[in-house]
C-alpha positions as CSV (number, residue, x, y, z in Angstrom):
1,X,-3.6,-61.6,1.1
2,X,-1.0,-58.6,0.5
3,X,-0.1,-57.9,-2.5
4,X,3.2,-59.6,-3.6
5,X,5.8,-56.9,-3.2
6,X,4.4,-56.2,0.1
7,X,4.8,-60.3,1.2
8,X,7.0,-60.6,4.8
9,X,10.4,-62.1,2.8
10,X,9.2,-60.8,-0.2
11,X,12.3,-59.1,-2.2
12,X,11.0,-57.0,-4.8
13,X,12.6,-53.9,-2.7
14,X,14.4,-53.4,-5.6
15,X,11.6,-52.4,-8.2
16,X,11.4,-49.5,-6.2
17,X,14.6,-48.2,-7.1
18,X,15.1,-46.1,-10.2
19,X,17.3,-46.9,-12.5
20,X,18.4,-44.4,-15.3
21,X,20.4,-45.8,-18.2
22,X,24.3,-44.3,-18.4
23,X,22.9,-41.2,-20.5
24,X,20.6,-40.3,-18.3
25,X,22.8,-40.0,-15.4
26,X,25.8,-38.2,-17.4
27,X,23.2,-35.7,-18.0
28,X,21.7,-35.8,-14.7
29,X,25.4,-35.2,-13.3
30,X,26.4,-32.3,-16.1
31,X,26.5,-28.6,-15.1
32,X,24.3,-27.3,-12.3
33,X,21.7,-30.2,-12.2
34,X,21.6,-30.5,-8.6
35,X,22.5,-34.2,-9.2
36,X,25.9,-35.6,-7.2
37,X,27.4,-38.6,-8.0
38,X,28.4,-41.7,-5.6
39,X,30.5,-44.4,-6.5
40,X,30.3,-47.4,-4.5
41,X,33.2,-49.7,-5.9
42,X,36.0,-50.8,-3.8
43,X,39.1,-49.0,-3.9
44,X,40.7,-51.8,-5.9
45,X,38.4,-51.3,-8.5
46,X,38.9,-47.9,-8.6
47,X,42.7,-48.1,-8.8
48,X,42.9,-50.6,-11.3
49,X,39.7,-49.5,-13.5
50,X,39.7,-46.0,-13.2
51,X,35.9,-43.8,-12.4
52,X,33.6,-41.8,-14.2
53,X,34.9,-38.0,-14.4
54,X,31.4,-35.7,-13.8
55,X,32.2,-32.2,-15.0
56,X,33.9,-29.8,-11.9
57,X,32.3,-31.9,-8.6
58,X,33.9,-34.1,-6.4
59,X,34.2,-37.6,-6.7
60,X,32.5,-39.6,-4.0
61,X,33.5,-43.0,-3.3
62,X,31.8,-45.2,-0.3
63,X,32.8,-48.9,-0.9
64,X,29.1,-51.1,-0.5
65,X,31.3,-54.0,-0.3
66,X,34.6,-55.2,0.7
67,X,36.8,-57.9,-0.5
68,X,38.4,-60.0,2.2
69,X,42.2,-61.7,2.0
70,X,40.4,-65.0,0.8
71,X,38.5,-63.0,-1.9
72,X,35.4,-62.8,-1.0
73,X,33.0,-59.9,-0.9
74,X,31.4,-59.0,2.5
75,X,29.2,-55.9,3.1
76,X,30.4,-52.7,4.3
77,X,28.6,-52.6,7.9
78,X,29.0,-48.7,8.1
79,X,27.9,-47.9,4.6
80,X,24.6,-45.9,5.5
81,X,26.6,-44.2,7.9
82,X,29.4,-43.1,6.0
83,X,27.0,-41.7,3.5
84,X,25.1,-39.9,5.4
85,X,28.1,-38.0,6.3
86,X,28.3,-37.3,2.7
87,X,24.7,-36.2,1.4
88,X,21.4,-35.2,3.2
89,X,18.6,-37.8,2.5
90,X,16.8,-34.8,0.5
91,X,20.3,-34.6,-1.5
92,X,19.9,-35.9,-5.4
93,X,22.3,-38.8,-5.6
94,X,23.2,-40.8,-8.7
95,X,24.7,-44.2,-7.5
96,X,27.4,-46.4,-9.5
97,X,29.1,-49.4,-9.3
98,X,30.8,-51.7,-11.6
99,X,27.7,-53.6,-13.6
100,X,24.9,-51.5,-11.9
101,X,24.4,-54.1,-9.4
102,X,26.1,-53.4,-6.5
103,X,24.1,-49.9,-6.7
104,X,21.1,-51.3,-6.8
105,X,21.1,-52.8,-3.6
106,X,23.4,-49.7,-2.0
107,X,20.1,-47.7,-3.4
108,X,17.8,-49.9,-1.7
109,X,19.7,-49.4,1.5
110,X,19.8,-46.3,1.4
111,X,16.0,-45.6,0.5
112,X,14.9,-47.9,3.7
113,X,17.0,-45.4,5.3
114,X,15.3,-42.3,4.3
115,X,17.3,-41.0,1.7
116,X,14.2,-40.0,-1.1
117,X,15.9,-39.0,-4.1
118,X,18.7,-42.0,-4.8
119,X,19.0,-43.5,-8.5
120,X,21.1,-46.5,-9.7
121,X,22.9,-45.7,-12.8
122,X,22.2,-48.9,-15.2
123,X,25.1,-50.6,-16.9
124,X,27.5,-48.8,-14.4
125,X,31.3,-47.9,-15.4
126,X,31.4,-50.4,-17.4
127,X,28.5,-48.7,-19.6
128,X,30.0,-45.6,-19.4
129,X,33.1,-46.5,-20.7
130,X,31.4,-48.3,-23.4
131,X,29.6,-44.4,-24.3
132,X,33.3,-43.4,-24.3
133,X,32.2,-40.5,-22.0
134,X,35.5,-39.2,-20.0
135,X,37.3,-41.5,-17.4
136,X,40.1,-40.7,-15.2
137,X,42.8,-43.1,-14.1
138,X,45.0,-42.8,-11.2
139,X,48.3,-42.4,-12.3
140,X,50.9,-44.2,-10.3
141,X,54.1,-42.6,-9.6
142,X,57.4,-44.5,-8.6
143,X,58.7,-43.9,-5.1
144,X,61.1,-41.0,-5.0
145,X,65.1,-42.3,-5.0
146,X,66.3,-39.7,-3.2
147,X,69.6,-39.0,-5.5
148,X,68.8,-35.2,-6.2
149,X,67.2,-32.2,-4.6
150,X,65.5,-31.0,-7.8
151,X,66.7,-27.1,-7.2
152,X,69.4,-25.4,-9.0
């Protein structure tokens, strides 16, 4: 008999995945650690909620799922691929979502496709707005009018 995280249908892919509490991964992400951080929100979320700000590197956003015009969520079919035009499989990726959720199961996909060094950041943005560590929000700008050049 196989052991029960090795059963055919058995889902306990996701105790594999590590999982470091919001602390962790802000410290994980600061200065020179090697670590890069991947969102994997929607762009909704990201407009309306604002995202993490980690020190001087780029923010990386891959949506793991998307919402449809009748609301629901449906997974994003290129996900894998669009990441691994992102980060090598050797890269050290810190993974984020909402709750924590949504990057645990983007973590599990991308381990059962080779990537070794994936971890889900626990409690998500909503934990790290809770730590009051620093946020950015996009700020939305009016449409121009037109009426005046701006120059002198």
């Amino acid at each position: 008999m196989a052991p029960p995280n090795q059963a055919a249908g058995g889902s306990s892919e996701s105790s594999l995945v590590v999982t470091v509490d919001v602390t962790a991964a802000r410290d994980l992400l600061a200065g020179d650690g090697g670590h890069r951080y991947l969102d994997v929100r929607t762009e909704e979320e990201l407009s309306r909620l604002g995202r993490p700000v980690v020190d001087s590197k780029p923010f990386l956003n891959v949506p793991y799922m998307f919402i449809t015009p009748q609301g629901t969520r449906v997974k994003n079919a290129q996900f894998v691929e669009q990441v691994a035009s992102l980060f090598t499989k050797d890269d050290n990726v810190v993974v984020g979502c909402q709750s924590g959720k949504r990057s645990e199961l983007a973590c599990v996909d991308l381990q059962a496709a080779g990537f070794k060094n994936v971890k889900n950041m626990g409690g998500g943005y909503l934990a790290w707005v809770d730590h009051a560590f620093p946020v950015h929000h996009q700020v939305q700008t009016p449409p121009s009018t037109g009426s005046g050049t701006g120059t002198a």
